[in-house]
C-alpha positions in Angstrom: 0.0 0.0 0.0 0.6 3.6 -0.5 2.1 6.0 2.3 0.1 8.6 0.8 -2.8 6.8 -1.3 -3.7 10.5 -3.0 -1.0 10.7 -5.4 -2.8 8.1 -7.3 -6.8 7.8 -6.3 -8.8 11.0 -6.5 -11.5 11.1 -4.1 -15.4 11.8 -5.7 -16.1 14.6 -6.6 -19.0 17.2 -4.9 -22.3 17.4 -6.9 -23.4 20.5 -7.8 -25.9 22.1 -5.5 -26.9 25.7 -5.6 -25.2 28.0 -3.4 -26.9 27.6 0.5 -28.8 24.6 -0.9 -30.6 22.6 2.1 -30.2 18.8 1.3 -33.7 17.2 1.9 -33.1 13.5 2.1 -31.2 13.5 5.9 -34.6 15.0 7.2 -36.9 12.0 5.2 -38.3 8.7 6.8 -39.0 6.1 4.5 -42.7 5.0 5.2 -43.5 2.8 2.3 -42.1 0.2 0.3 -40.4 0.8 -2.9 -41.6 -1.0 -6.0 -39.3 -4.0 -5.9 -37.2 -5.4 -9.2 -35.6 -8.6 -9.2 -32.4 -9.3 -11.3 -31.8 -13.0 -9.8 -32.5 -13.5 -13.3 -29.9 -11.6 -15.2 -27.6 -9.8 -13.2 -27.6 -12.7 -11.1 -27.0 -15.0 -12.8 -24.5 -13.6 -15.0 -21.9 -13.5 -12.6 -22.7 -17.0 -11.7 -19.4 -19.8 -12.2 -21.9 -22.1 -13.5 -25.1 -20.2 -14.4 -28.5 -21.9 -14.3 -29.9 -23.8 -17.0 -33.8 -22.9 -18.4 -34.8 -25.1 -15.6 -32.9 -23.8 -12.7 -34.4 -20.0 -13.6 -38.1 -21.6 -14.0 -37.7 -22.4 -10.6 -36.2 -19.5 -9.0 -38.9 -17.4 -11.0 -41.7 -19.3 -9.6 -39.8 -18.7 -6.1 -40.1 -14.7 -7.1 -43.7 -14.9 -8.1 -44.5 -17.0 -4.6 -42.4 -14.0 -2.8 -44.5 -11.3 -4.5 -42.1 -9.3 -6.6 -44.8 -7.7 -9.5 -41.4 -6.6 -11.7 -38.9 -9.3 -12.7 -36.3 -9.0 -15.3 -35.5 -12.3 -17.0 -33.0 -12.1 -19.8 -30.8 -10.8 -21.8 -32.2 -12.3 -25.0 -30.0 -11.1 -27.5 -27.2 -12.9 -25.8 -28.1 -15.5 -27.2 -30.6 -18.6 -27.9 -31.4 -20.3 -24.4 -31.8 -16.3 -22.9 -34.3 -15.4 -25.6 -36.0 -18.9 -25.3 -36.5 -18.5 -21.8 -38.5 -15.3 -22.1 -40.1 -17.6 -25.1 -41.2 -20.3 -23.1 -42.3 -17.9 -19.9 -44.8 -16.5 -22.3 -46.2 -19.2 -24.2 -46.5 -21.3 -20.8 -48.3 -18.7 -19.5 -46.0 -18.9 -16.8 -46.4 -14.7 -15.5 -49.3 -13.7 -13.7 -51.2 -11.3 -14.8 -50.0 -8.7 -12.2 -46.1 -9.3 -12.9 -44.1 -7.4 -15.3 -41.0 -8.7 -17.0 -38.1 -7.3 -17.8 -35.3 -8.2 -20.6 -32.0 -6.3 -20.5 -30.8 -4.8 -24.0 -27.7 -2.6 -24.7 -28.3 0.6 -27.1 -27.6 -1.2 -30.2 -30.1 -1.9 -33.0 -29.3 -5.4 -33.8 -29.8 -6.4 -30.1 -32.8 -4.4 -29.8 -34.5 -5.6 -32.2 -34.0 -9.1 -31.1 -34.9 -8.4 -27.6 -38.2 -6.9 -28.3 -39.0 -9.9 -30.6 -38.7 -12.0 -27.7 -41.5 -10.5 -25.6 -43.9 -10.8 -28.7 -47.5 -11.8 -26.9 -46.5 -10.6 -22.9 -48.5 -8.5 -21.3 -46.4 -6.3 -19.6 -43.0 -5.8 -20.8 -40.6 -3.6 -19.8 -37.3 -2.8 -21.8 -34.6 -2.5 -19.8 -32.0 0.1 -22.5 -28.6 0.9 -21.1 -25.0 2.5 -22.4 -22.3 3.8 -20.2 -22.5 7.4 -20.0 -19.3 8.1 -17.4 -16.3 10.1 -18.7 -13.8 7.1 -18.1 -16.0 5.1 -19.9 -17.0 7.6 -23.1 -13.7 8.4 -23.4 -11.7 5.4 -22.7 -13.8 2.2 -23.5 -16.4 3.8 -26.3 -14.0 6.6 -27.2 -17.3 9.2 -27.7 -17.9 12.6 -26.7 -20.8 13.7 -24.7 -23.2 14.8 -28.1 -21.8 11.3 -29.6 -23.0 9.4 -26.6 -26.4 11.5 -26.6 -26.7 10.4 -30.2 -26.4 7.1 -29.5 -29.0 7.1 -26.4 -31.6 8.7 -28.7 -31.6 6.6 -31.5 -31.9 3.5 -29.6 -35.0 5.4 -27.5 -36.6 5.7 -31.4 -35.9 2.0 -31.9 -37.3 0.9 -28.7 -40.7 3.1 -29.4 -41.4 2.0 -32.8 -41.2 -1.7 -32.1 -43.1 -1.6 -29.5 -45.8 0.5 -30.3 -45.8 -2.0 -33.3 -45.9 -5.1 -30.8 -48.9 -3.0 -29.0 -51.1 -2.1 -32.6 -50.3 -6.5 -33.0 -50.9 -7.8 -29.3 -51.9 -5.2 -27.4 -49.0 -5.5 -24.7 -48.5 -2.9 -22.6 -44.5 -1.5 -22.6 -42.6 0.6 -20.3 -39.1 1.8 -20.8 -36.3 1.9 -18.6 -33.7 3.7 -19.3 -30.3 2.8 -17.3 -27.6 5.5 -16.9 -25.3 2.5 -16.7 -22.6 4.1 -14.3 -24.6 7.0 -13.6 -22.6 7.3 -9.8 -19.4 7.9 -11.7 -21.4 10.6 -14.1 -21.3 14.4 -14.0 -24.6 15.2 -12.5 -25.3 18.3 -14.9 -24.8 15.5 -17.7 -27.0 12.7 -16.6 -29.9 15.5 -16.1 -29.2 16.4 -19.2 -29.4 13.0 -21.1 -32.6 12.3 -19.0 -34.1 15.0 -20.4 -33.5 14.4 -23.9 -34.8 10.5 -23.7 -38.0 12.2 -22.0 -38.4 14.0 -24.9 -37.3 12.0 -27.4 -40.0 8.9 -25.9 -43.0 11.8 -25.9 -45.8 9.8 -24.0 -44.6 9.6 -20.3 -47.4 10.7 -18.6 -48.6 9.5 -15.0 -50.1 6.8 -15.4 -47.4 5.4 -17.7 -44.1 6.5 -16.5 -40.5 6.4 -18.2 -38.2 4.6 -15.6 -34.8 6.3 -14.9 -32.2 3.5 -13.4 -29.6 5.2 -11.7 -26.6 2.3 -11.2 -24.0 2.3 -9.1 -22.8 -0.1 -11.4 -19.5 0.4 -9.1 -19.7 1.8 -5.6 -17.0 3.9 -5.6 -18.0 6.8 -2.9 -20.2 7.2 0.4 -23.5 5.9 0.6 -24.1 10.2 0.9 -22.7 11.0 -1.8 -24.8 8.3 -3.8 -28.1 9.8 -2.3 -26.9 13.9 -3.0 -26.6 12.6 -6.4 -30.4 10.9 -6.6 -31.4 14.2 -5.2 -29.9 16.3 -7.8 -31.6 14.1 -10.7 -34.6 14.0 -8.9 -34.8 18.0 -8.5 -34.2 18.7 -12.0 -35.4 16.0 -14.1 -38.7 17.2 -16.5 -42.2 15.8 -15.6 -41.3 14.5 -12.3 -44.7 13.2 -12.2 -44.0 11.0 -15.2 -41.3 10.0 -14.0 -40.3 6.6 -11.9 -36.1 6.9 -10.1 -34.7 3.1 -10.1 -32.2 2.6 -7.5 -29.4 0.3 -8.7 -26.8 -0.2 -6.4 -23.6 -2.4 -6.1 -21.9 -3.5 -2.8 -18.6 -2.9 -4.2 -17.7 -0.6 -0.3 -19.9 -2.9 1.5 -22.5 -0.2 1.7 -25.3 -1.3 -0.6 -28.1 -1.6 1.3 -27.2 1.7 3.0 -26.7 3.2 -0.4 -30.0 2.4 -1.2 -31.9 3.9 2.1 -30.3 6.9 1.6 -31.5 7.1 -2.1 -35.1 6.0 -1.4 -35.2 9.3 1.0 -33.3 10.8 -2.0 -36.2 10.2 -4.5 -35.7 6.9 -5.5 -38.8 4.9 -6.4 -37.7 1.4 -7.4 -35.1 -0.5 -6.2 -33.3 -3.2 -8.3 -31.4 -5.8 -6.7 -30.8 -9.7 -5.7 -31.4 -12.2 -3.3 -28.8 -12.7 -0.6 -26.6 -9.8 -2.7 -25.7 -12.0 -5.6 -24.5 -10.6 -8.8 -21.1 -9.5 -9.9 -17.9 -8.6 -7.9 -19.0 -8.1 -4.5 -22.7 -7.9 -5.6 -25.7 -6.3 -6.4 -27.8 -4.9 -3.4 -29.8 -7.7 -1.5 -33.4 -7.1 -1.6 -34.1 -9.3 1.6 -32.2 -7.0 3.8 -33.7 -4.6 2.3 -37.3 -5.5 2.8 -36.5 -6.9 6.2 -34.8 -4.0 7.6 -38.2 -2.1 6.0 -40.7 -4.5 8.1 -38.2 -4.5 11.2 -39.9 -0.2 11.5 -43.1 -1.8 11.1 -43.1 -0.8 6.7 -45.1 -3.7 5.0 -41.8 -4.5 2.5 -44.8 -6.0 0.4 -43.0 -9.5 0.3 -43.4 -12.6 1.9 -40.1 -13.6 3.5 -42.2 -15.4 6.5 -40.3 -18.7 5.1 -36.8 -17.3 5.2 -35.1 -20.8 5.6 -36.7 -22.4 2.6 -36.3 -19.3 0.4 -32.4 -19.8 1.5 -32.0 -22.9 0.4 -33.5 -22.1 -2.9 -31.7 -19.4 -3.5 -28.2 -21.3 -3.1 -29.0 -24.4 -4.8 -29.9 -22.6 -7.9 -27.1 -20.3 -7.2 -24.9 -23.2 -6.7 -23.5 -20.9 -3.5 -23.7 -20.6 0.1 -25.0 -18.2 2.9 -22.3 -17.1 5.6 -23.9 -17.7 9.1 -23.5 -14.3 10.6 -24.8 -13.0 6.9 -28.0 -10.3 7.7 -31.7 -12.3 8.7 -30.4 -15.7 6.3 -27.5 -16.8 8.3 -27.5 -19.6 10.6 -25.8 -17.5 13.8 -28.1 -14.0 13.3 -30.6 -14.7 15.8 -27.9 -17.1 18.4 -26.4 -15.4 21.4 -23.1 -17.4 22.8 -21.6 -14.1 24.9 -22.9 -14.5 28.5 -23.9 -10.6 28.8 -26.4 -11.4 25.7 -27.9 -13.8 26.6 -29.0 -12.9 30.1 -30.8 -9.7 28.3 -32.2 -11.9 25.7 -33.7 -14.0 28.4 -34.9 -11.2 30.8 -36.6 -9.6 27.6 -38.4 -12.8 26.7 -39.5 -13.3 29.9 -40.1 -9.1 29.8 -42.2 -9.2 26.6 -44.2 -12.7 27.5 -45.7 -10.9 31.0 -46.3 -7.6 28.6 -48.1 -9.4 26.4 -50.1 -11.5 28.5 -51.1 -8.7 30.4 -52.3 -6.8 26.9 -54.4 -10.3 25.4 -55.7 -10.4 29.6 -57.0 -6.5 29.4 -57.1 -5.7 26.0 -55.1 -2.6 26.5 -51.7 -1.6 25.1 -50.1 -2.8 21.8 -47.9 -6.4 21.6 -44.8 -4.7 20.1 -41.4 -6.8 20.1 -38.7 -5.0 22.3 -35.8 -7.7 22.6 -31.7 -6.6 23.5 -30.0 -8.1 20.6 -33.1 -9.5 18.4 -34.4 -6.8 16.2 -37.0 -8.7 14.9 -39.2 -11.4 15.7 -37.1 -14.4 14.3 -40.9 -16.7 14.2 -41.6 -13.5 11.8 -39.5 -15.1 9.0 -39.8 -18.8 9.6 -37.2 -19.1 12.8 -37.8 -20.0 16.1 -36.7 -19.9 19.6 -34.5 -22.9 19.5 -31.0 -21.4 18.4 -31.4 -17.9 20.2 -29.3 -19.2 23.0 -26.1 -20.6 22.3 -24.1 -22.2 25.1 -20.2 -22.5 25.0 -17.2 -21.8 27.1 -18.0 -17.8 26.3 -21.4 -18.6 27.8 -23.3 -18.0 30.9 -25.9 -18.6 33.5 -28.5 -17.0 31.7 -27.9 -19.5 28.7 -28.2 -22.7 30.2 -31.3 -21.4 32.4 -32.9 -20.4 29.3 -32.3 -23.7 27.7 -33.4 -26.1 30.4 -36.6 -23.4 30.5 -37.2 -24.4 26.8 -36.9 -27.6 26.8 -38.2 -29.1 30.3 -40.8 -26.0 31.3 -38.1 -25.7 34.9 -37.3 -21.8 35.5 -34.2 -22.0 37.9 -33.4 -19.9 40.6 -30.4 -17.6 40.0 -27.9 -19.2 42.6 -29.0 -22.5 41.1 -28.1 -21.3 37.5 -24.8 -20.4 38.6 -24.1 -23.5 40.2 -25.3 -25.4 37.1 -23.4 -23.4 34.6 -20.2 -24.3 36.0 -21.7 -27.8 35.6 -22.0 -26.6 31.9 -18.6 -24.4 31.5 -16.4 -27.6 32.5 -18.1 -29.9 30.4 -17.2 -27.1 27.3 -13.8 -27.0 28.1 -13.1 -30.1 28.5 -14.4 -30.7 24.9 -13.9 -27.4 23.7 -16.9 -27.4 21.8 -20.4 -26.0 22.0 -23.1 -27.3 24.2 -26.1 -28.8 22.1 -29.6 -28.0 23.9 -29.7 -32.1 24.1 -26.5 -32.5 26.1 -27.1 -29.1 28.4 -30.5 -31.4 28.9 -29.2 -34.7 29.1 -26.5 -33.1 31.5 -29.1 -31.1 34.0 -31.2 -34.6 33.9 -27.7 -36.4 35.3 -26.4 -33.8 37.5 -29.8 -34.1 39.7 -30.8 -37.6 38.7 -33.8 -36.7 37.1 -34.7 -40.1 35.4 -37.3 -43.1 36.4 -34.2 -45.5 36.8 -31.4 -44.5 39.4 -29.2 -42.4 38.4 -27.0 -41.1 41.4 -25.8 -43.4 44.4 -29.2 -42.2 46.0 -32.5 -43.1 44.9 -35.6 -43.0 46.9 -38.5 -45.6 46.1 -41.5 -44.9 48.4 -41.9 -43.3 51.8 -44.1 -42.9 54.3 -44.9 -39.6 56.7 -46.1 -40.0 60.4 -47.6 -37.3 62.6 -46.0 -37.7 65.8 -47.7 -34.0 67.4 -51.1 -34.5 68.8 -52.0 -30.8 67.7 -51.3 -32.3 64.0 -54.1 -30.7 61.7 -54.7 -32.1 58.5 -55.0 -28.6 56.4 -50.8 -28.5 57.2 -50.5 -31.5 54.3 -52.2 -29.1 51.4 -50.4 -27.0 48.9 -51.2 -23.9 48.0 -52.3 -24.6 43.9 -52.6 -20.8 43.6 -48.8 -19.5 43.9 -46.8 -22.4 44.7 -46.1 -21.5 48.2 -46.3 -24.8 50.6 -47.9 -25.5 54.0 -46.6 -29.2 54.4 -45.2 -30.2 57.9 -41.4 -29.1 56.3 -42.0 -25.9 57.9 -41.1 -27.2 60.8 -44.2 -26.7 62.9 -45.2 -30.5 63.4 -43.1 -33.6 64.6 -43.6 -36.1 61.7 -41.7 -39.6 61.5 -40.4 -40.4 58.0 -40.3 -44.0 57.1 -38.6 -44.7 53.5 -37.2 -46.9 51.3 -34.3 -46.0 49.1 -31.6 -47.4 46.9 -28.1 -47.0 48.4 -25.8 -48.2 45.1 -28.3 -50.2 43.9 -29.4 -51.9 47.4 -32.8 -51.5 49.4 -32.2 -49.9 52.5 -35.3 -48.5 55.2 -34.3 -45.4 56.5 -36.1 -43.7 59.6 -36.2 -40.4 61.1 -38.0 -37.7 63.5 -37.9 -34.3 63.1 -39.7 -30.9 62.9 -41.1 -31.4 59.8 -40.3 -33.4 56.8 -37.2 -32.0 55.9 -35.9 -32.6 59.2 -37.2 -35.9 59.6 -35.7 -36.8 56.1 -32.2 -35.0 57.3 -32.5 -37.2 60.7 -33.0 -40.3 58.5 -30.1 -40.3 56.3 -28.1 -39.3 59.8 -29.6 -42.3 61.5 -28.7 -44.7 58.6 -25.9 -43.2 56.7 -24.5 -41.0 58.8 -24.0 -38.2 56.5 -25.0 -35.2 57.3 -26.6 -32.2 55.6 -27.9 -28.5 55.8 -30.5 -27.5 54.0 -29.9 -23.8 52.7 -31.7 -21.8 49.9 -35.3 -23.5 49.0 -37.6 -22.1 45.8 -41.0 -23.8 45.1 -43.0 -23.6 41.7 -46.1 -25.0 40.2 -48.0 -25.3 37.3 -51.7 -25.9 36.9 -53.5 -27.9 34.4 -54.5 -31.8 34.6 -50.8 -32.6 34.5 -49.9 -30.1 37.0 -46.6 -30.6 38.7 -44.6 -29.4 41.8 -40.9 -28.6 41.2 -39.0 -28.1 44.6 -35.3 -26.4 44.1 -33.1 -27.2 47.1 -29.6 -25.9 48.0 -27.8 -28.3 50.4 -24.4 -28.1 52.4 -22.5 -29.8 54.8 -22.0 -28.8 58.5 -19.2 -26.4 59.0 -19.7 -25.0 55.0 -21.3 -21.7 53.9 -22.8 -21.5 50.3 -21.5 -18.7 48.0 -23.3 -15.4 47.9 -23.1 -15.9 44.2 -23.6 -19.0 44.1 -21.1 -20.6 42.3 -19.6 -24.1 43.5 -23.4 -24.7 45.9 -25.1 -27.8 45.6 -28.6 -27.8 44.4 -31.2 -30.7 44.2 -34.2 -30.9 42.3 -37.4 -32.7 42.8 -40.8 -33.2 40.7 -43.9 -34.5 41.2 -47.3 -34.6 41.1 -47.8 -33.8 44.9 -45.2 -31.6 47.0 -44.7 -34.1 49.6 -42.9 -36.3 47.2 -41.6 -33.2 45.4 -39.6 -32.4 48.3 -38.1 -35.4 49.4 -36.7 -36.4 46.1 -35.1 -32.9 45.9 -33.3 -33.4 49.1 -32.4 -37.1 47.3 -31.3 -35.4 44.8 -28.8 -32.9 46.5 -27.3 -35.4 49.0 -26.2 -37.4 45.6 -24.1 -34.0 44.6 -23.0 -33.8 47.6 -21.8 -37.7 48.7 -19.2 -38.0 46.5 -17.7 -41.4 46.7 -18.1 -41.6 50.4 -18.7 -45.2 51.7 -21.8 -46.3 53.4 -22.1 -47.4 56.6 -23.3 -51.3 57.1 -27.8 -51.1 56.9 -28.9 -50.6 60.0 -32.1 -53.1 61.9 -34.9 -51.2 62.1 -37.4 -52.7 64.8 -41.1 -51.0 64.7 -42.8 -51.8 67.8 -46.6 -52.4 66.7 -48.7 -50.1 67.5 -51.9 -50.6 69.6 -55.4 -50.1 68.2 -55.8 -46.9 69.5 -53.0 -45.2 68.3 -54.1 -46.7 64.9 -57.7 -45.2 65.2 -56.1 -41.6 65.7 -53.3 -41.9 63.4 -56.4 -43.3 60.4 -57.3 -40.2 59.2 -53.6 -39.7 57.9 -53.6 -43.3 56.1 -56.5 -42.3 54.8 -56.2 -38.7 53.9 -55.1 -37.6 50.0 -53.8 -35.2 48.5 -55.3 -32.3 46.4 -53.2 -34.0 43.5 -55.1 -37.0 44.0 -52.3 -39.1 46.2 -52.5 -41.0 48.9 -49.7 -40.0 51.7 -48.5 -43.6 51.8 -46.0 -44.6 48.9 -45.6 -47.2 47.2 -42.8 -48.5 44.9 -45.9 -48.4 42.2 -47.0 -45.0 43.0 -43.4 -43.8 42.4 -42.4 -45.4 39.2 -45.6 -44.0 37.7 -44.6 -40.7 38.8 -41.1 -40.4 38.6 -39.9 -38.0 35.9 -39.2 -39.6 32.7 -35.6 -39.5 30.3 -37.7 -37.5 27.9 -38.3 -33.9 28.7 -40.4 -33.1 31.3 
């Protein structure tokens, strides 16, 4: 590279405003689609390695029509046989709706143009799509003409185009519109372009309304500022004759990387039409891709007038017949747009899902208010255009809490407490370092599910199979075993108000132990039991209930456990959390207790089963202990377990 890059590229020139002229575009909002062109067809495909046979383009036009483009150009017909058959065959088959225009591309040569007309003979709407060069480096260097020659040249072929098809009309009745392309026009004095337009306005004589004379204004090469494109669309648009009769064609290439913001700026500028590709094809670095366009449109809440609401499908179209491929971070088509793998993203994205759900609940509940989308990170609905929630979160070593929470919230319905999503992400983080890989929703799930032996076969050392709860207090009311269905706060005997007996049986390493304990409620009698038998033992620290409601409804109990002498993290990173479900909160509990103790037991050896001996109890104790046996729960459950009871009910491999 150059140490001083100005002794050999000049920089663009300024156009030529009056003196204390006001530019009006910067002050504009764009509040209505454009009329969209396609050139998949023909620019496209031109700068395709291998461009696409009769067939292939059949497709892709049917693909266009299905979008809801009204203006398509096809062909360059004089190019040769299987261009003009094409427009041939999309005629004769009655392959374009009534409602679409086509468009074939001719230079301003008789010869050509008298070919390329003939190949539109019968359409309905056709427009013809003249161009020449008109830039100095191009008059004087490739066609070697001055500015009257190239004028000359312009006007005859504007004479040819208007006798045949005014002919074609008086034979068929098809309806024409020109288009004339100032091909390079953003390398063209400004004075001069105004100047040519004006002549082919003249020269055509019947623009009028209701039957406009298209100007295309290429950027056939993008060689300044997006601003200097749109000053330039400005100054045509303020001086071209009949305005009103007049339709501005934006045609922009991506040759800076500005394209699409080229072409904003030159809607607000004047422009009209814009002419473009899908995903940007076309040649060099591209034309300007029409989905960002019309997306980034919608996105402001602008009806784009196209139907992108299958985005993936319309992808995959697009590069089979293009024989090419999308990159993943490429605008609203890539793979990554709508995936989050920093840690600081995704805990936004998560608070403003769960943000935006309790908005628009409240708005269907009282009919007030509008359900707009207001996500960090997501400017558009991604189920909009055929995406769903699935990949928003992304979970890797970069990750965080806020990822894995979201994913075990998306695929299992379990919304964990903060500490708890700390604790699990570290769960997480080593597993991604250790592979160095990404963290597929099915192993983050398949990983929660073994971390707190959430399965109907035993997973950790631990596994309770049935249990039984005794009211050793007199005082013992039988309101104390409800739960609360309407907030998923709990009034069982774990709250320490009521001396209960727990009698269970669990799996110690895959043998049947009984266990037995008294305490304060049932967390304390549980705590007492695995004392008594396996003398380990346990604090129980943080503890968040939820519930659901519905015939399937379901008590999740998230416990934080620790041993004597240890303090959990404020944060809490490195705690120990269990996790229990079930149909009834008794059970809930106690297997997320289970469930800790298995995080925390590590490969501590078990004591030698104890002999439990159970005096039996007289008649009368039995009569006042009945109405316990008995008694069941709101859920439907009887207090006494069964190994039956609990294989129905345990929670499943598959997701919950």
């Amino acid at each position: 590279m150059l140490s001083d890059p100005s002794s050999k590229y000049l920089p663009y020139p300024s156009v030529p405003f009056p003196e204390g002229y006001i530019r009006q575009w910067p002050n504009k909002r764009t509040t209505t689609s454009p009329v969209w062109l396609s050139t998949d067809l023909r620019d496209g495909n031109q700068a395709l390695v291998n461009p696409m046979s009769n067939t292939v383009k059949l497709e892709l036009f049917r693909l266009l029509v299905k979008i809801g483009f009204k203006q398509i150009e096809v062909a360059y017909p004089a190019a040769g046989e299987t261009e003009f058959q094409f427009v041939r065959d999309l005629i004769t088959n009655n392959e374009v709706p009534d409602d679409v225009a086509i468009q074939i591309i001719t230079p301003a040569r008789a010869d050509l143009i008298t070919k390329s007309i003939a190949s539109l003979a019968g359409v309905k709407h056709g427009i013809i799509h003249l161009y020449n060069a008109v830039s100095p480096v191009f008059r004087e260097v490739v066609f070697r003409n001055t500015k009257e020659q190239t004028i000359d040249l312009t006007i005859n072929a504007v004479k040819l185009v208007k006798k045949l098809t005014e002919e074609e009309t008086a034979r068929s009745g098809a309806r024409f519109t020109l288009n004339y392309c100032l091909e390079t026009f953003s390398q063209t004095e400004p004075e001069f372009a105004v100047e040519l337009g004006n002549r082919v306005l003249a020269e055509w004589g019947k623009a009028s309304p209701d039957d406009k004379v298209y100007f295309n204004l290429a950027a056939t090469v993008e060689c300044a500022p997006s601003n200097h494109y749109a000053d330039m669309v400005e100054y045509f648009n303020n001086n071209i004759n009949q305005r009103d009769s007049v339709l501005l064609s934006i045609h922009p290439h991506n040759d800076r990387g500005t394209g699409v913001a080229a072409t904003e700026l030159a809607l607000l500028a004047g422009g009209d039409r814009v002419e473009g590709c899908l995903l940007g094809n076309g040649e060099r670095t591209g034309n300007v891709d029409l989905i960002t366009l019309a997306l980034n449109l919608y996105s402001q809440g602008v009806s784009p007038g196209l139907d992108f609401s299958n985005l993936p499908e319309i992808v995959q179209v697009v590069c089979r017949c293009n024989e090419s491929a999308v990159p993943v971070r490429y605008p609203y088509a890539g793979t990554l747009v709508f995936s989050a793998f920093a840690g600081t993203h995704q805990d936004a994205i998560k608070k403003g899902l769960d943000a935006q759900a309790a908005r628009w609940e409240k708005v269907d509940r009282t009919g007030e208010g509008k359900k707009y989308w207001a996500m960090p990170y997501i400017p558009i609905d991604p189920k909009d255009i055929g995406y769903g929630y699935e990949n928003l979160i992304r979970v890797s070593s970069q990750s965080g809490k806020a990822g894995t929470a979201f994913v075990i919230k998306q695929t299992l319905q379990l919304d964990l407490p903060r500490r708890m999503q700390v604790s699990f992400y570290g769960v997480v983080q080593s597993e991604c370092e250790k592979s160095g890989k990404e963290m597929s929703t099915a192993l983050i799930t398949n990983a929660f599910k073994q971390k707190y032996c959430l399965s109907s076969k035993p997973i950790g050392r631990l596994h309770l199979q049935s249990f039984n709860l005794v009211p050793l207090s007199p005082s013992s009311e039988p309101s104390s075993l409800d739960s609360d269905e309407s907030d998923g706060a709990l009034t069982l005997p774990e709250q320490g108000r009521d001396l209960v007996r727990f009698e269970g049986q669990i799996l110690a390493d895959g043998r049947t132990r009984r266990i037995l304990g008294d305490g304060k409620g049932m967390h304390s009698a549980l705590l007492d039991a695995l004392r008594n038998d396996l003398e380990f033992e346990v604090n129980i620290g943080e503890v968040v209930y939820q519930s659901s409601s519905g015939e399937d409804a379901k008590t999740v109990t998230y416990l934080e456990v620790n041993t004597p002498g240890s303090s959990p993290s404020k944060s809490g990173a490195g705690s120990v959390w269990g996790v229990g479900i079930s149909s009834d909160s008794a059970t809930s509990q106690c297997r997320a207790i289970i469930s800790g103790v298995n995080g925390l037991i590590g490969d501590r050896r078990f004591p030698h089963p104890k002999m439990v001996f159970t005096p039996r109890r007289d008649q009368s104790a039995q009569r006042s202990e009945s109405w316990l046996r008995d008694f069941t729960f709101r859920a439907g459950h009887s207090v006494v377990r069964t190994p039956e009871h609990e294989r129905s009910e345990l929670i499943a491999a598959s997701p919950i």
